[in-house]
N, CA, C and O atoms as a GROMACS GRO file, in nm:
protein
  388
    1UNK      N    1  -1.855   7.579   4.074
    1UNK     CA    2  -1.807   7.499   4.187
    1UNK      C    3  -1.726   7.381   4.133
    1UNK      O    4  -1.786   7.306   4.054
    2UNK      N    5  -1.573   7.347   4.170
    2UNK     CA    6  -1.474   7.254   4.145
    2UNK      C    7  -1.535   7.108   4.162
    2UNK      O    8  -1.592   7.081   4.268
    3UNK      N    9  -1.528   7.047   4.096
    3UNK     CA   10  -1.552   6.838   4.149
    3UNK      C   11  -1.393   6.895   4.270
    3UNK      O   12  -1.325   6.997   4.281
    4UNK      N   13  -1.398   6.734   4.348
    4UNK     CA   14  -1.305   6.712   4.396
    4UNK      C   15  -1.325   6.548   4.397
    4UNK      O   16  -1.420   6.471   4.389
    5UNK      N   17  -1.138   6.536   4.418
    5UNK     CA   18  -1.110   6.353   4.399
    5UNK      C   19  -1.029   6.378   4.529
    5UNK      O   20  -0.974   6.472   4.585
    6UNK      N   21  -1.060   6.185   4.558
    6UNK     CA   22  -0.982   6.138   4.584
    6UNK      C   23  -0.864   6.020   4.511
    6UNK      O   24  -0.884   5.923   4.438
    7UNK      N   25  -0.756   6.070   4.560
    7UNK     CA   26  -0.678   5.988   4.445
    7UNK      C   27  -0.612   5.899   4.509
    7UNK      O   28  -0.501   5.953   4.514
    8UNK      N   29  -0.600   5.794   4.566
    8UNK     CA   30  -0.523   5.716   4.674
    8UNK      C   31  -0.465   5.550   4.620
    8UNK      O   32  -0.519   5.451   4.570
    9UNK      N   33  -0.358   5.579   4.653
    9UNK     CA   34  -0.268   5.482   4.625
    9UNK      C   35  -0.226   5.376   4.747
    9UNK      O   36  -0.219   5.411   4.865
   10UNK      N   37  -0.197   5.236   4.697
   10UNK     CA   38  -0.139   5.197   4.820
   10UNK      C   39  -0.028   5.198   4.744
   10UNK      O   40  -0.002   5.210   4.624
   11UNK      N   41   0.071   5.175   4.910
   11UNK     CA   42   0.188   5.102   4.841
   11UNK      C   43   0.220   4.984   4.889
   11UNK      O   44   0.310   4.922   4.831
   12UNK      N   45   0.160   4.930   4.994
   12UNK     CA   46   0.137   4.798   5.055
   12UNK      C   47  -0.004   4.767   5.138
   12UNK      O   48  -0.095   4.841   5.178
   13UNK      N   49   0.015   4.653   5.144
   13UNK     CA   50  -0.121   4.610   5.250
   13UNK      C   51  -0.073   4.439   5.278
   13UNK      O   52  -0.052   4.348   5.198
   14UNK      N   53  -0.064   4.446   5.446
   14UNK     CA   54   0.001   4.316   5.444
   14UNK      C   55  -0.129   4.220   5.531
   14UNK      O   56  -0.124   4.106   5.576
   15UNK      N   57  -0.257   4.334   5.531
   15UNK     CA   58  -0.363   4.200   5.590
   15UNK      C   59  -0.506   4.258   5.484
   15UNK      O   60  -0.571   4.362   5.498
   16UNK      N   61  -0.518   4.184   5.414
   16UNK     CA   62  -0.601   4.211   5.336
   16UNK      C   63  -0.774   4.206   5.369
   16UNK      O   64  -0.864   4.258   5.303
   17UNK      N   65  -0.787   4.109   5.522
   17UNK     CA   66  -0.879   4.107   5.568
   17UNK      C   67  -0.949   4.252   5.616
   17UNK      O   68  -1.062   4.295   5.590
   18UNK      N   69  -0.835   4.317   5.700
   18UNK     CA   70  -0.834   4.468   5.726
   18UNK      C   71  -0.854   4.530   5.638
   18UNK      O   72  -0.896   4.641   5.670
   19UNK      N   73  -0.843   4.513   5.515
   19UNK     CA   74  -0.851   4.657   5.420
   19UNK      C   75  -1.004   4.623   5.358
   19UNK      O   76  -1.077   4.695   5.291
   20UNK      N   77  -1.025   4.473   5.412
   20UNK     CA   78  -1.221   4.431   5.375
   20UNK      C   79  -1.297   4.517   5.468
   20UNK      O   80  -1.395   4.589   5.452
   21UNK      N   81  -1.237   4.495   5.550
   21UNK     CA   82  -1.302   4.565   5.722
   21UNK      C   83  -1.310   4.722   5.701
   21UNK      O   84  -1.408   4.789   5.731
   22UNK      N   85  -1.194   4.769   5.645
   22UNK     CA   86  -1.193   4.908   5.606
   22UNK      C   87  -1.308   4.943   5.508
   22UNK      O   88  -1.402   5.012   5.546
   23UNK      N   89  -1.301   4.898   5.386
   23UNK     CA   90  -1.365   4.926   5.270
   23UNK      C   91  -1.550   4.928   5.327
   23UNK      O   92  -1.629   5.016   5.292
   24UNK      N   93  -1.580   4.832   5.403
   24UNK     CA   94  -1.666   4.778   5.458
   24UNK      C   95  -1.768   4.895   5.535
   24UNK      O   96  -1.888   4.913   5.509
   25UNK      N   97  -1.682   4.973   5.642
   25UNK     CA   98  -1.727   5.130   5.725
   25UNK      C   99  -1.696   5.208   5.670
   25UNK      O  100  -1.768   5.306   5.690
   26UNK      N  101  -1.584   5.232   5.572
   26UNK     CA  102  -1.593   5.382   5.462
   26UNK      C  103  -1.678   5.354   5.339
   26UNK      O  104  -1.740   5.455   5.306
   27UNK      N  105  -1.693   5.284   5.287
   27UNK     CA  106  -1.795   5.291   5.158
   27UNK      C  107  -1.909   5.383   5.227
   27UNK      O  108  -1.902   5.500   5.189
   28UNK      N  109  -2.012   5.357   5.322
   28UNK     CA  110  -2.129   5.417   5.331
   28UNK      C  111  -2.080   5.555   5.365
   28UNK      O  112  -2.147   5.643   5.312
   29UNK      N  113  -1.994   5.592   5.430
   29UNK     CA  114  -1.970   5.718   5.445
   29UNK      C  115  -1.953   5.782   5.311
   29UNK      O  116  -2.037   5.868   5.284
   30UNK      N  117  -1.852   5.755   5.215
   30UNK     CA  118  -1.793   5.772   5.084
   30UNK      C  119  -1.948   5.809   5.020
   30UNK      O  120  -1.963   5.924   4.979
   31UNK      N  121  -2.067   5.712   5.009
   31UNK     CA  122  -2.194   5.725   4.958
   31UNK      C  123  -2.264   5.848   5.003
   31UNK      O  124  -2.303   5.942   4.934
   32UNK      N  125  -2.272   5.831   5.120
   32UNK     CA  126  -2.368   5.937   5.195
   32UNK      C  127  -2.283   6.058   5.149
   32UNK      O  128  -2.343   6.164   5.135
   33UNK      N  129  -2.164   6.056   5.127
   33UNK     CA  130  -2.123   6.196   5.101
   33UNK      C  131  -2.165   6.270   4.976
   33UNK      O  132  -2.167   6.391   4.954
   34UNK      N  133  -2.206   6.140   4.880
   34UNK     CA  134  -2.225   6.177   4.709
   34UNK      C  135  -2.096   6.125   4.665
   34UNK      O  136  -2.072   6.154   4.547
   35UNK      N  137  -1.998   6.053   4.727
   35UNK     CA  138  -1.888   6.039   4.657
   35UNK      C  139  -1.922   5.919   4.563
   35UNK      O  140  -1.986   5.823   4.607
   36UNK      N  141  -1.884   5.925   4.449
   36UNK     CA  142  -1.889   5.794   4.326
   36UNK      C  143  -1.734   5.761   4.306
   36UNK      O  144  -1.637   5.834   4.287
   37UNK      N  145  -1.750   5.615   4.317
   37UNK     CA  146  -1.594   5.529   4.299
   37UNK      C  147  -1.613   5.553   4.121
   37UNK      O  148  -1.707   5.525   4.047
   38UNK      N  149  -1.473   5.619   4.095
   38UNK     CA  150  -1.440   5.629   3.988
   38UNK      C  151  -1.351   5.501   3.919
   38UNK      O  152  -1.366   5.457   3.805
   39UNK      N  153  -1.245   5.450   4.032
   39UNK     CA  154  -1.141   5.334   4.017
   39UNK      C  155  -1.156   5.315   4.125
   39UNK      O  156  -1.172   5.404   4.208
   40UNK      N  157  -1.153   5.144   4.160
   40UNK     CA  158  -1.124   5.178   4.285
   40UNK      C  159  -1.085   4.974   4.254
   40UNK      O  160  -1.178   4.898   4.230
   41UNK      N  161  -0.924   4.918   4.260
   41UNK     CA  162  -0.865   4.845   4.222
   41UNK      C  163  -0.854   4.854   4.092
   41UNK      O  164  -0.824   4.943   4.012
   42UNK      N  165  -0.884   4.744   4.086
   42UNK     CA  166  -0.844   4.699   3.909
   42UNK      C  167  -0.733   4.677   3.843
   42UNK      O  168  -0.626   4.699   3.900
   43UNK      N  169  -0.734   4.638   3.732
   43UNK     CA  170  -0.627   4.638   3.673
   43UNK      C  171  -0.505   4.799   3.641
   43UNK      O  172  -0.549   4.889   3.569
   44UNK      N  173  -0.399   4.809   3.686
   44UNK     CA  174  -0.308   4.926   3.653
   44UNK      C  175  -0.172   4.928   3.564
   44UNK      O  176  -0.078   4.848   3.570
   45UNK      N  177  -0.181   5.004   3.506
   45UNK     CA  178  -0.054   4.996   3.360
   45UNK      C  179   0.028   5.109   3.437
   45UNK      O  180  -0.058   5.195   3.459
   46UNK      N  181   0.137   5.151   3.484
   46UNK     CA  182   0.241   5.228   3.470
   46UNK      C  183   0.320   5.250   3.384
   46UNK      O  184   0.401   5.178   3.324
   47UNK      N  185   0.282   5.406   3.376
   47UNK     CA  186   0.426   5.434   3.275
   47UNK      C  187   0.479   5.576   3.345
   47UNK      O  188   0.421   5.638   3.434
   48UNK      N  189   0.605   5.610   3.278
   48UNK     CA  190   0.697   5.666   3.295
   48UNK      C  191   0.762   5.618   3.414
   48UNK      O  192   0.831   5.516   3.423
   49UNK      N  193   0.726   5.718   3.523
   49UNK     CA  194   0.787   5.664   3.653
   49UNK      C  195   0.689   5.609   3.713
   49UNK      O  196   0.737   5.544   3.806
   50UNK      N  197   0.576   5.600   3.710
   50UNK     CA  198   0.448   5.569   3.758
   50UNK      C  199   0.458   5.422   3.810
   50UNK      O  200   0.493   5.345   3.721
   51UNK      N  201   0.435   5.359   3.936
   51UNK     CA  202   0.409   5.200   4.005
   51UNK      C  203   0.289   5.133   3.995
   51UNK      O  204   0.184   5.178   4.042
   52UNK      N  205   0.297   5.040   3.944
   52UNK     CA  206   0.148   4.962   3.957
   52UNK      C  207   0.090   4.940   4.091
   52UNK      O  208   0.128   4.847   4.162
   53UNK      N  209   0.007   5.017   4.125
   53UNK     CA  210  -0.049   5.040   4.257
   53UNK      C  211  -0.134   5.006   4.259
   53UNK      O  212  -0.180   4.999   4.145
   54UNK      N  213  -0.253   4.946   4.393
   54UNK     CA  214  -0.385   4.901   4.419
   54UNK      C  215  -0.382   5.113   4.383
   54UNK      O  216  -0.296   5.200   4.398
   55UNK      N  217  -0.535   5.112   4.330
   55UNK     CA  218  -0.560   5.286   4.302
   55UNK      C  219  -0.708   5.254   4.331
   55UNK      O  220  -0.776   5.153   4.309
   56UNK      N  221  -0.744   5.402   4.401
   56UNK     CA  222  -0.879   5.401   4.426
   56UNK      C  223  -0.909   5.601   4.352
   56UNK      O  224  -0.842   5.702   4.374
   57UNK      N  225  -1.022   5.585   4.274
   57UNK     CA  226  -1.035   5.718   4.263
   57UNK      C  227  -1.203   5.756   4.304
   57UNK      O  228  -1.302   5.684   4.295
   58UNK      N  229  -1.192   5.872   4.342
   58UNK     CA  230  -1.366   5.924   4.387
   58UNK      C  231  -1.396   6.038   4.356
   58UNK      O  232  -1.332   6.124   4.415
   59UNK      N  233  -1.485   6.079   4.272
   59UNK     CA  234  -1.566   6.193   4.303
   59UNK      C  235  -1.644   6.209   4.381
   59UNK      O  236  -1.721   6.135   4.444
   60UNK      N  237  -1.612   6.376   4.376
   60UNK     CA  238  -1.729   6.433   4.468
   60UNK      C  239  -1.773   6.555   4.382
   60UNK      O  240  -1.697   6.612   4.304
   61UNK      N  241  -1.907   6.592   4.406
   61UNK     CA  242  -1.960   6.692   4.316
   61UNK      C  243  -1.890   6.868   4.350
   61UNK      O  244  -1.899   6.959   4.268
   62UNK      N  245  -1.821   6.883   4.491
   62UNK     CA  246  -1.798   6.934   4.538
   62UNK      C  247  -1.646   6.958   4.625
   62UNK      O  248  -1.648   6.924   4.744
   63UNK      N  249  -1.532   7.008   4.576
   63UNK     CA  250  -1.391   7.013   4.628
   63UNK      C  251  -1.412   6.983   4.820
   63UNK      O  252  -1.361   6.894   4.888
   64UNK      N  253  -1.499   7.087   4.860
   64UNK     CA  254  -1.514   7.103   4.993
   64UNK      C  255  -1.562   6.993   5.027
   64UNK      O  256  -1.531   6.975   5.145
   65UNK      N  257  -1.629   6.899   4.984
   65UNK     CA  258  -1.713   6.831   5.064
   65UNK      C  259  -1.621   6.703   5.009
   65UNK      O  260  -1.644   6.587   5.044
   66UNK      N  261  -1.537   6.731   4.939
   66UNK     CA  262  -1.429   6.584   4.929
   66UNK      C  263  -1.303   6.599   5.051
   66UNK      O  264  -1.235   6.501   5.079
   67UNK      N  265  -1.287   6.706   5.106
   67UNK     CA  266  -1.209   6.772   5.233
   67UNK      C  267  -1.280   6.733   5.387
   67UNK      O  268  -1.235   6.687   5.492
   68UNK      N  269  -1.427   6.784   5.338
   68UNK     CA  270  -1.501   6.726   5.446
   68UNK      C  271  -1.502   6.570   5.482
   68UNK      O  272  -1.478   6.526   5.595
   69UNK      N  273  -1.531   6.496   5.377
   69UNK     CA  274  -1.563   6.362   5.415
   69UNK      C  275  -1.456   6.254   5.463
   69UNK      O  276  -1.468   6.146   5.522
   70UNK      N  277  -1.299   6.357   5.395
   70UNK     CA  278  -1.214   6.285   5.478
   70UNK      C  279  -1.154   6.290   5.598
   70UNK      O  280  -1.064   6.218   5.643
   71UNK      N  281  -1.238   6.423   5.672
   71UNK     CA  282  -1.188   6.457   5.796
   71UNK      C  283  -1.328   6.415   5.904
   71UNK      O  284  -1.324   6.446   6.023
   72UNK      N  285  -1.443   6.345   5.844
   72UNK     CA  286  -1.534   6.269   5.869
   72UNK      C  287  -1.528   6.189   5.993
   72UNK      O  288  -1.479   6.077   5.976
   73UNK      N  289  -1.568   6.219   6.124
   73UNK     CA  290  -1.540   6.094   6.211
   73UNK      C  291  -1.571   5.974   6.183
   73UNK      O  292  -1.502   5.877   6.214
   74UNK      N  293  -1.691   5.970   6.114
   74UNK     CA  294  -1.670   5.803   6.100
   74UNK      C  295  -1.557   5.749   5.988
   74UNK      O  296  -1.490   5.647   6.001
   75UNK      N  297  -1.551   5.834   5.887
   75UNK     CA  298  -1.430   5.801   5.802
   75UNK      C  299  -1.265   5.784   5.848
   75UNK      O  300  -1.177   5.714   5.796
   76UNK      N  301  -1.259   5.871   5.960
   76UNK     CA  302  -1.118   5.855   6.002
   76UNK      C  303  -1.135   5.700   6.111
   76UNK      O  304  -1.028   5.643   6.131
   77UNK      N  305  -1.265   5.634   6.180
   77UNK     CA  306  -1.282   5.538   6.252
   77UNK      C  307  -1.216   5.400   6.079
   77UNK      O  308  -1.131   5.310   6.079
   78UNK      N  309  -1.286   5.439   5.992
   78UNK     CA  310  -1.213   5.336   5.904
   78UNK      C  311  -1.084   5.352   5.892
   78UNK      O  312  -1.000   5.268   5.925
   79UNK      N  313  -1.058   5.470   5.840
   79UNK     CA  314  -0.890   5.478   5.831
   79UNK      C  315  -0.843   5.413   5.940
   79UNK      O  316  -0.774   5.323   5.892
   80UNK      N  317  -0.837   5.400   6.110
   80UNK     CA  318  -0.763   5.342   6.139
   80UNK      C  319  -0.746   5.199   6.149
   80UNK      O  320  -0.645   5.144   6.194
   81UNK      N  321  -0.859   5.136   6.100
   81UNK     CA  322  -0.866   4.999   6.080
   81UNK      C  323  -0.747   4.962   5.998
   81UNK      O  324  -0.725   4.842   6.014
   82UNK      N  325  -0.652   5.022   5.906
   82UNK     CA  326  -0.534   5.041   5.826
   82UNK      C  327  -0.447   5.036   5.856
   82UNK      O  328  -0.353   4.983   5.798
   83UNK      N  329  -0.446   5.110   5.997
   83UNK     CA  330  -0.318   5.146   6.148
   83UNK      C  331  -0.212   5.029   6.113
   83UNK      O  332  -0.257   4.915   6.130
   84UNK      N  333  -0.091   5.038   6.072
   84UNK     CA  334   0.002   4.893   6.088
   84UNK      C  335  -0.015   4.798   5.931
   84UNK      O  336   0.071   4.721   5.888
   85UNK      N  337  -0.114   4.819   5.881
   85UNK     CA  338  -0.149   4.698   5.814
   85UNK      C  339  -0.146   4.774   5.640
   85UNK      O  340  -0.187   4.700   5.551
   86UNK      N  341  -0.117   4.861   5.616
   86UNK     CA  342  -0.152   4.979   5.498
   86UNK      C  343  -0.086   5.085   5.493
   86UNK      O  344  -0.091   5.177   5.574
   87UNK      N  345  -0.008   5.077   5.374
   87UNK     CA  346   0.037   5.267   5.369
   87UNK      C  347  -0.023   5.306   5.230
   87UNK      O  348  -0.027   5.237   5.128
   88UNK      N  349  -0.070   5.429   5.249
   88UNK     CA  350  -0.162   5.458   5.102
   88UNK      C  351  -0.077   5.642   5.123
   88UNK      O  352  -0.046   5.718   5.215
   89UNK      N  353  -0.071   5.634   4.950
   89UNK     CA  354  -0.070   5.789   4.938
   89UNK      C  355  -0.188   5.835   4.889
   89UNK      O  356  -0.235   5.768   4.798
   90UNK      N  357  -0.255   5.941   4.928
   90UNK     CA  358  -0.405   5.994   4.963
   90UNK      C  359  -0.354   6.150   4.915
   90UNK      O  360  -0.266   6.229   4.949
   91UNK      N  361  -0.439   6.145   4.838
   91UNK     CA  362  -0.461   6.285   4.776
   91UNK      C  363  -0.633   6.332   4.744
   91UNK      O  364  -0.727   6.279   4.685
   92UNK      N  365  -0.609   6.481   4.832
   92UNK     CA  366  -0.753   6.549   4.778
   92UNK      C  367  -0.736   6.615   4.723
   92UNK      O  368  -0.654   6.699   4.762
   93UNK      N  369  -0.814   6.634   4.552
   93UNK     CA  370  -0.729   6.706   4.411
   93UNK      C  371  -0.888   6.773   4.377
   93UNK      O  372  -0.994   6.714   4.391
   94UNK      N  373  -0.866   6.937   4.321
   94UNK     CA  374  -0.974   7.002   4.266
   94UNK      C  375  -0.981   6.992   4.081
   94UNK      O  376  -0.901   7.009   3.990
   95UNK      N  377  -1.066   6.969   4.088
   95UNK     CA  378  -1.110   6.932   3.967
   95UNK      C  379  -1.111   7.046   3.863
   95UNK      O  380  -1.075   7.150   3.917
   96UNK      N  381  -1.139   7.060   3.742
   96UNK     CA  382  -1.103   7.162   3.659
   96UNK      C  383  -1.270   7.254   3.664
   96UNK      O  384  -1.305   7.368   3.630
   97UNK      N  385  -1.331   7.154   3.714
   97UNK     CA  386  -1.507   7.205   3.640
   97UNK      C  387  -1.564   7.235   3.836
   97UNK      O  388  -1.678   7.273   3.862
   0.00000   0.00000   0.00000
């Protein structure tokens, strides 16, 4: 059975209070799912073409259940706390193992 990530990038965020508010109702979901924050800010180095982006990464023990948790009602209730205020590129990626 594949891990699965999430790999999500912003490329802006112009109310940072909102993305507290966000982080705030998706973390417990993210938990309850088994998901573990792999990155999630920090410091970022780009190279090649690569942008220094806020980056968040997550496992999940399970590809499907990293598909599941983002189609999650309570997870999509955080996502829209973002609505206007956030653009992130969001990727769900299968893992090699």
């Amino acid at each position: 059975m594949a891990k699965g990530y999430w790999v999500v990038t912003y490329k802006w965020v112009t109310d940072p209070e909102a993305l507290a508010r966000y982080g705030a109702k998706a973390t417990p979901v993210v938990l309850g799912a088994g998901g573990r924050f792999v990155a999630r800010g920090g410091k970022v180095t780009a190279r090649e073409h690569g942008v220094a982006e806020r980056t968040v990464v997550v496992e999940f023990d399970d590809y499907d259940v990293a598909v599941a948790t983002y189609a999650d009602e309570e997870y999509q209730a955080a996502v829209r706390i973002l609505d206007g205020v956030a653009e992130r590129d969001f990727r769900i990626v299968e893992g090699p193992e």
